[in-house]
C-alpha angles and dihedrals in degrees: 000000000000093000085067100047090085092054087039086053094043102045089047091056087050123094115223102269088051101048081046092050093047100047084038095066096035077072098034092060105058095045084053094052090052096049099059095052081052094057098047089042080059089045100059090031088061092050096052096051084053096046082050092056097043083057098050088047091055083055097053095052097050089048087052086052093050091052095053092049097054085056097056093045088055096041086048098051086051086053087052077057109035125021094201118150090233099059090042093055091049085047090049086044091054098045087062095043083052094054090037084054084048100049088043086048097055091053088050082050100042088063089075096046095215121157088201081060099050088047085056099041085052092055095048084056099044084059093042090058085044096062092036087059096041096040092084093033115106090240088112139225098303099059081045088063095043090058091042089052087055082053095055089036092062084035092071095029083066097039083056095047086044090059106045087034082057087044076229075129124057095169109092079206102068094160079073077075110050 
């Protein structure tokens, strides 16, 4: 009881819009103080989700990549075969989807300004010169397919790097998922 009798004095020497002012504010505070964790929670909340999106977005983009080159790998193997203008003229069409695909891509990846991501995104673009180069050569299909199989390969490693750049990915094994 004796723990009260300072509140007790203090609220009998008070008048009435004190005692209301003070009481008022013990339950203010702490509302306050909650509110504004609440508000930072929101805010990193809200960064994350961004940074989340951004990620998918990159994915996307590589997947549309992927899915341009494999045209063009398919569309060259039929020029080793046929030389016919028509074909030459939808090659010619892809490869510039592809590099379109490639250009588009660099801007998805430059949202997250990651150095591990431009690496990747180099090399991508180191294999992708390698089978633009190799596509016309008289290696045959096989070697195509080799080139296009180091494509795919740096696809996935930057799919990979994308997600856990993203943090879409908590896992650090992230082979437990494909």
């Amino acid at each position: 009881m004796y723990f009260i009798q300072p509140a007790m004095l203090l609220m009998s020497r008070l008048r009435f819009p004190m005692k209301f002012g003070l009481i008022s504010s013990l339950f203010i505070l702490p509302l306050l103080v909650l509110g504004v964790g609440l508000i930072h929670d929101l805010r990193v909340q809200t960064e994350q989700i961004k940074n989340e999106v951004s990620g998918l977005e990159g994915i996307k983009g590589i997947y549309h990549l992927m899915q341009a080159a494999e045209q063009y790998r398919d569309l060259s193997v039929q020029v080793v075969n046929d030389q016919d203008t028509a074909i030459l003229d939808r090659v010619a069409t892809s490869k510039l989807v592809v590099e379109t695909n490639l250009t588009s891509l660099k801007v998805l990846l430059d949202v997250f300004e990651s150095e591990f991501l431009s690496k990747r995104y180099l090399h991508l673009l180191d294999v992708w010169k390698s089978i633009h180069e190799n596509s016309s050569s008289t290696r045959g299909i096989m070697s195509l397919y080799q080139f296009y199989d180091a494509f795919i390969i740096a696809c996935r490693d930057l799919i990979k790097d994308t997600a856990n750049t993203s943090q879409l990915v908590l896992d650090p094994e992230i082979e437990s998922f494909c």
